[in-house]
C-alpha positions as CSV (number, residue, x, y, z in Angstrom):
1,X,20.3,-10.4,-65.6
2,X,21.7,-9.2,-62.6
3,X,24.9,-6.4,-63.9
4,X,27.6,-5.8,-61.8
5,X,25.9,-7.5,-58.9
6,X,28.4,-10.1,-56.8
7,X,27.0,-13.6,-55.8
8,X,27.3,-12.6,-52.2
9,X,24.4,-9.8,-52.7
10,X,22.1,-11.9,-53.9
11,X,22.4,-14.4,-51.3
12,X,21.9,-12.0,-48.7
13,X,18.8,-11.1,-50.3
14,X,17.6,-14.7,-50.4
15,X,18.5,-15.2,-46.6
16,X,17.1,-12.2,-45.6
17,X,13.9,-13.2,-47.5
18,X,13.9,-16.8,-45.8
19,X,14.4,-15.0,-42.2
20,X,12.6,-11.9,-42.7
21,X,14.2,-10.5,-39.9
22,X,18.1,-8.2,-40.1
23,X,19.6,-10.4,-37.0
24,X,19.0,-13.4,-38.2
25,X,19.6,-13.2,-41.5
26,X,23.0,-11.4,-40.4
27,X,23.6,-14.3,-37.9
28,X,23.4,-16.9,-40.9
29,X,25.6,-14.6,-42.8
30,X,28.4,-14.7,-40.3
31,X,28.3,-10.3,-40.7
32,X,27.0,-7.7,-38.5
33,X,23.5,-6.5,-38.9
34,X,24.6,-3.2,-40.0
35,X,26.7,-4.8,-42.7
36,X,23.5,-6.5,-43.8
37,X,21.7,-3.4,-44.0
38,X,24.3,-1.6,-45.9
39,X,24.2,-4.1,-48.4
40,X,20.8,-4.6,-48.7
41,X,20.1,-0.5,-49.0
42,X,23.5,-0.1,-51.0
43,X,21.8,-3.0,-53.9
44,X,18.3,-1.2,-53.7
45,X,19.7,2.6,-54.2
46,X,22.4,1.3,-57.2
47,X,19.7,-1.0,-58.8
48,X,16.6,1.8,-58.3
49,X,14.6,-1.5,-56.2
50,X,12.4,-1.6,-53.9
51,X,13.5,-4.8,-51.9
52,X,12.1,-4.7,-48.2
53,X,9.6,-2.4,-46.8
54,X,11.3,-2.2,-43.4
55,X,8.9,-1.3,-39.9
56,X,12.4,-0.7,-37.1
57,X,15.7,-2.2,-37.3
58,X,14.8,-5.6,-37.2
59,X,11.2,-6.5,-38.4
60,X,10.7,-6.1,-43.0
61,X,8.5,-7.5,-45.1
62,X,9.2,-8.3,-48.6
63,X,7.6,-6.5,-51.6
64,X,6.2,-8.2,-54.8
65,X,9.4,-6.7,-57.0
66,X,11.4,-8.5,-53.8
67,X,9.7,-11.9,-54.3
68,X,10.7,-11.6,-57.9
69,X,14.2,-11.2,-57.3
70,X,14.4,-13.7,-55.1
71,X,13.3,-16.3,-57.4
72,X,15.7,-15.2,-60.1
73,X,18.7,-14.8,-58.0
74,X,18.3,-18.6,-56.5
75,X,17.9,-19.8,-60.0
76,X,21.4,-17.8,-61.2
77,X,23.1,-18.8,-58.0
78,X,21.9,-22.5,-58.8
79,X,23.5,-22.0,-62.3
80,X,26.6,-20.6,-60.9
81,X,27.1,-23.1,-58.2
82,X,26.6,-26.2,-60.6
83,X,30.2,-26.4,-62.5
84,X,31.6,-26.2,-58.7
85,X,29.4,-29.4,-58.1
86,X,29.9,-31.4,-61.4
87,X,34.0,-30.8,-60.6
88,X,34.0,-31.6,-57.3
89,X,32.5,-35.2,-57.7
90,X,34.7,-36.0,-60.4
91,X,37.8,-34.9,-58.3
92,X,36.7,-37.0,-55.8
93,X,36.4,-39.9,-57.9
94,X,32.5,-40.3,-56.9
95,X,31.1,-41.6,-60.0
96,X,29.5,-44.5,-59.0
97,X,27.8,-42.3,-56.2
98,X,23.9,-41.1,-56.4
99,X,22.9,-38.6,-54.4
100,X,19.4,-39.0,-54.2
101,X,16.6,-36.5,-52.0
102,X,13.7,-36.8,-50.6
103,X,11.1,-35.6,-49.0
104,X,11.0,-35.2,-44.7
105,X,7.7,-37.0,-45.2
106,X,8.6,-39.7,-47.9
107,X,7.2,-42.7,-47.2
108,X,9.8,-45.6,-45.7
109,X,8.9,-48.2,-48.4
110,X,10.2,-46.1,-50.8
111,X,13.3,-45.3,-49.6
112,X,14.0,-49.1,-48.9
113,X,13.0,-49.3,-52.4
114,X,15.9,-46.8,-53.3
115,X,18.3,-48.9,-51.2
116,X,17.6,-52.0,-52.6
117,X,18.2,-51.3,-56.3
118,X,21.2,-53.2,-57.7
119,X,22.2,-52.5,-60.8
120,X,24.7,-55.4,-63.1
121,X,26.7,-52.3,-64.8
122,X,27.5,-50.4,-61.4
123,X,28.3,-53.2,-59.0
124,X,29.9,-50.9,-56.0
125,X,27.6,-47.8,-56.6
126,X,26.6,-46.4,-53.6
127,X,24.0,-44.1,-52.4
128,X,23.7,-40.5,-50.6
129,X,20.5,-39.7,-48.9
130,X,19.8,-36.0,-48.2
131,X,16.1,-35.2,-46.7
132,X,15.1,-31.4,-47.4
133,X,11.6,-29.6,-48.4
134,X,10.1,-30.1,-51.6
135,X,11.0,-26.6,-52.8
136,X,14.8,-27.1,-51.8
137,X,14.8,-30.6,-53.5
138,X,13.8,-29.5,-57.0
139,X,16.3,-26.9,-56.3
140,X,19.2,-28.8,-55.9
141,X,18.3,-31.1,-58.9
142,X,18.3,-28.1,-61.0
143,X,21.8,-26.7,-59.5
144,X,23.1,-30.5,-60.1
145,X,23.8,-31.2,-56.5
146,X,21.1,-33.9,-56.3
147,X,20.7,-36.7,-58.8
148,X,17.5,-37.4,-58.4
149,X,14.7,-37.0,-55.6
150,X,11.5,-37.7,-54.8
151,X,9.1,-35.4,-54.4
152,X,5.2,-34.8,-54.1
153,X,3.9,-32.1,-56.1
154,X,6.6,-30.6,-58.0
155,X,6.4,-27.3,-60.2
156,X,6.0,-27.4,-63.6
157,X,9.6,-26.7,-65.0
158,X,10.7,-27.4,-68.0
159,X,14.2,-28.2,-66.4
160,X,13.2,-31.3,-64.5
161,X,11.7,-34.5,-65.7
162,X,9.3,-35.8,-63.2
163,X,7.3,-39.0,-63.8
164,X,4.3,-39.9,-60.6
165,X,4.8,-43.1,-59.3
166,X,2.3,-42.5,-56.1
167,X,-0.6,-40.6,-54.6
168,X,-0.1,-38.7,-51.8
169,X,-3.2,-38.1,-49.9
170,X,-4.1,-35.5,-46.7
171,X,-4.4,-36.2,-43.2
172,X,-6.3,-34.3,-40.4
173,X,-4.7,-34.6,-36.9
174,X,-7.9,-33.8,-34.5
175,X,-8.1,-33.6,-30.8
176,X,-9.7,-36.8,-29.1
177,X,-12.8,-34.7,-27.7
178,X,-13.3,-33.2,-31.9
179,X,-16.6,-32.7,-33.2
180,X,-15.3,-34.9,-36.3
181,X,-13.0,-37.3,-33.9
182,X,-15.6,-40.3,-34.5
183,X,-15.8,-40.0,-38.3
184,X,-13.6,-42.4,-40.2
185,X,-12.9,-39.5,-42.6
186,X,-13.3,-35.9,-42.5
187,X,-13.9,-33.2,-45.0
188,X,-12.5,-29.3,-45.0
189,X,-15.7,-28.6,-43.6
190,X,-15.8,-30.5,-40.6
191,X,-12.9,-28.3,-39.9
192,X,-14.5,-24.9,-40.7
193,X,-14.5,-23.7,-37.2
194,X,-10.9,-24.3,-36.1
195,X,-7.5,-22.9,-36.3
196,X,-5.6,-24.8,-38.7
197,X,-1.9,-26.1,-38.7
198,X,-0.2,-26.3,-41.6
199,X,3.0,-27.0,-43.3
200,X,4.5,-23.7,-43.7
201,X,3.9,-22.4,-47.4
202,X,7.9,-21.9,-48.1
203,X,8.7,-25.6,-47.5
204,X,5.7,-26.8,-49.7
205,X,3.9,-24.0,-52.1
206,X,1.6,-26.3,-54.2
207,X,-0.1,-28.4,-51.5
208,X,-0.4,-25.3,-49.1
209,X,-2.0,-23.3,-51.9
210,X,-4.4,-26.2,-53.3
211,X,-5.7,-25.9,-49.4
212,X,-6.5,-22.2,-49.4
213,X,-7.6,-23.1,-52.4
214,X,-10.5,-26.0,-51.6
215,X,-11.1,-23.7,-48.7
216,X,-11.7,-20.9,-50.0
217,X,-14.2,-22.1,-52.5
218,X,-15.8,-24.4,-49.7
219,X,-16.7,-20.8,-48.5
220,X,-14.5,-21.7,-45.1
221,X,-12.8,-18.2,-43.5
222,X,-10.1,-19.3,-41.6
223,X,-9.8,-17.7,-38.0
224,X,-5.8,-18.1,-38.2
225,X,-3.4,-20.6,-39.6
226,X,-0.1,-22.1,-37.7
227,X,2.7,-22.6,-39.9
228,X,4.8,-25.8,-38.6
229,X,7.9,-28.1,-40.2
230,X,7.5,-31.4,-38.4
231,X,4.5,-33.6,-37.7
232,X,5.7,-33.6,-34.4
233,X,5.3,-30.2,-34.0
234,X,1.6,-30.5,-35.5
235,X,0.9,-33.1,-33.0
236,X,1.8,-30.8,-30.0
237,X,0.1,-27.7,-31.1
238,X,-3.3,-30.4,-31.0
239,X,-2.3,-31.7,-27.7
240,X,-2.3,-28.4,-26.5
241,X,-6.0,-27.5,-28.2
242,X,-4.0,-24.8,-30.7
243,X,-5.9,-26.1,-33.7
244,X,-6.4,-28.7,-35.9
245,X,-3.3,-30.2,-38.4
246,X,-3.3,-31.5,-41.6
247,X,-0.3,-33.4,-42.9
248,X,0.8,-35.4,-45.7
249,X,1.7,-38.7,-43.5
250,X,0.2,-40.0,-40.8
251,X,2.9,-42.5,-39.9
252,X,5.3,-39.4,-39.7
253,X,3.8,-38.9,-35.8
254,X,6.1,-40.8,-34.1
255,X,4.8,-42.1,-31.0
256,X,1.0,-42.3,-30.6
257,X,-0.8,-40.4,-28.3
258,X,-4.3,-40.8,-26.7
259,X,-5.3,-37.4,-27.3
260,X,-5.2,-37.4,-30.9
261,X,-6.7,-39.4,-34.1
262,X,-5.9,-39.3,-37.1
263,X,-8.4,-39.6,-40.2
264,X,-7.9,-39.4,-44.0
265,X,-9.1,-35.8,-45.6
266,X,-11.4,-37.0,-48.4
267,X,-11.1,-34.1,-50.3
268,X,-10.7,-35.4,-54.1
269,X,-8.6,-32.2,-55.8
270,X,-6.2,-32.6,-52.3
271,X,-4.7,-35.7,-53.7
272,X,-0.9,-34.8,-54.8
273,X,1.2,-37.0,-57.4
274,X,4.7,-37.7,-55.6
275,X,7.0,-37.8,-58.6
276,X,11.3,-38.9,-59.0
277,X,12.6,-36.1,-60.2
278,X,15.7,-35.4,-62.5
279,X,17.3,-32.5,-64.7
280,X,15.9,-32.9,-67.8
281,X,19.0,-32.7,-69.6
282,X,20.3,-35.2,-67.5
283,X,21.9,-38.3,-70.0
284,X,23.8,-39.8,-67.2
285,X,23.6,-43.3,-68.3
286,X,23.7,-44.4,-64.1
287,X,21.3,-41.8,-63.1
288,X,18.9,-43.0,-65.7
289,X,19.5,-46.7,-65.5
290,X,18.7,-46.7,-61.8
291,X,15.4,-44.3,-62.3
292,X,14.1,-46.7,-64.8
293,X,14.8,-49.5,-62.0
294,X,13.1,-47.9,-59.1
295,X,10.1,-46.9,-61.3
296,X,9.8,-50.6,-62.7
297,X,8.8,-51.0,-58.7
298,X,5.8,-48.1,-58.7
299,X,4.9,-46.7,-61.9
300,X,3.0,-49.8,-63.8
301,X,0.9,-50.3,-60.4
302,X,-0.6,-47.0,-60.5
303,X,-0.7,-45.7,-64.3
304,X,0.1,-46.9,-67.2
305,X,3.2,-46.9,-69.0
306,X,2.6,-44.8,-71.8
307,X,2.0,-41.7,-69.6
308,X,6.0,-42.5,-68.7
309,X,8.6,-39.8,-69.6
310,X,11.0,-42.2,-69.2
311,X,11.5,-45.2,-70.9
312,X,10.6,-48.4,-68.3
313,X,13.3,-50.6,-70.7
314,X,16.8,-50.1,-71.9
């Protein structure tokens, strides 16, 4: 797919995507930006690509064929990095060892439900949480550094398995003084006339898109859209009158403030299935012994069993 092309190329590619700026990317990279550069024009002039449309020495932007490669070259790194993986955990003797994602928003009953799984075959396992973005996370599973994870709204890929075991439903963050601040819920529209803070779309595609989506057939034009990581950082960009937020979790706030409220987004088609997630291919008999054990705790309260990919008894 990618002839006579070293690894090293393609992940300056991806990082330069992810940064979209030559100092950066170069400062992740542990090279000089002009080393970046070279690379980067050295790949597009071999290759005959068209990469990066770049404005000075700094500021790019990536083009469609770009975006493509970059989703092909994480998927072959993925692939190449997995035998490096697999070998290291056996070296290190961690076979009774899960290493389990999920994500920065995940709600704190389930991961005490991940801890308190025991299972009579694996007496001493032990577990290894890792807390990423829902794109990373299916990621990882894929390239066999996670075991399982939770995450809402995964892709459709035929190299995972993911079975829903909850709803995830949207939250608007609104200033106190708010138009909609007295309403016990809110719809997209109530929102029509304010800047809006979002999760950026990187960290969670589906959920961002299913937004724009309802939005833009609500007939709502957006005056401008705040990309954020952390609810935190949502709640200070309302404090400070930037906008309105919508997140995923309310309890992810932290400390309350009097000069927000929070109130559920009752927006039917903006309710996400949070899904564990596993390679498909994955016949570990541990990894699948303790997903059948944490879904025996979710899955029969909120569908039924049949609707299961895997098996609730073994």
């Amino acid at each position: 797919m990618f002839p006579n092309v070293e690894l090293r190329h393609l992940y300056a590619v991806i990082i330069l995507a992810e940064e979209m700026n030559f100092t950066r990317a170069a400062h992740r990279l542990h090279v000089t930006q002009s080393t970046l550069s070279k690379q980067i024009a050295s790949l597009e002039r071999e290759h005959g690509l068209h990469l990066f449309t770049r404005y000075n020495k700094r500021a790019i932007e990536i083009t469609d064929a770009g975006r493509i490669f970059v989703e092909e070259a994480r998927s072959l790194l993925s692939q190449a990095e997995r035998p490096f993986h697999l070998a290291r955990a056996a070296d290190n003797g961690t076979g009774h060892v899960l290493v389990i994602g999920h994500s920065l928003f995940a709600d704190q009953s389930w991961i005490s439900a991940l801890l308190g799984i025991r299972l009579r075959l694996y007496p001493k396992l032990r577990l290894r949480l890792i807390s990423h973005f829902s794109t990373e996370l299916v990621r990882n599973v894929i390239g066999g550094e996670l075991n399982l994870a939770l995450v809402t709204a995964p892709p459709e890929d035929p190299q995972i398995t993911a079975v829903p075991f909850a709803v995830a439903s949207l939250y608007a963050v609104l200033p106190q003084s708010h138009a909609a601040a007295s309403k016990k819920q809110v719809v997209l529209q109530d929102l029509a006339h304010d800047e809006w803070i979002l999760l950026g779309r990187q960290f969670h595609p589906f959920v961002y898109d299913a937004i724009m989506d309802v939005a833009r057939r609500a007939g709502i034009g957006l005056k401008h859209t705040h990309h954020i990581i952390t609810a935190q950082q949502a709640v200070h960009l309302v404090t400070e009158q930037v906008g309105v937020a919508i997140i995923t979790r309310p309890t992810m706030l932290g400390a309350h403030t009097e000069d927000v409220v929070v109130r559920p987004l009752c927006e039917p088609s903006l309710c996400f299935p949070t899904c564990l997630v596993m390679r498909a291919d994955d016949d570990s008999r541990l990894a699948n012994d303790f997903a059948r054990a944490f879904l025996r705790k979710y899955a029969p309260q909120h569908q039924p069993q049949t609707q299961l990919e895997l098996p609730l008894s073994a």
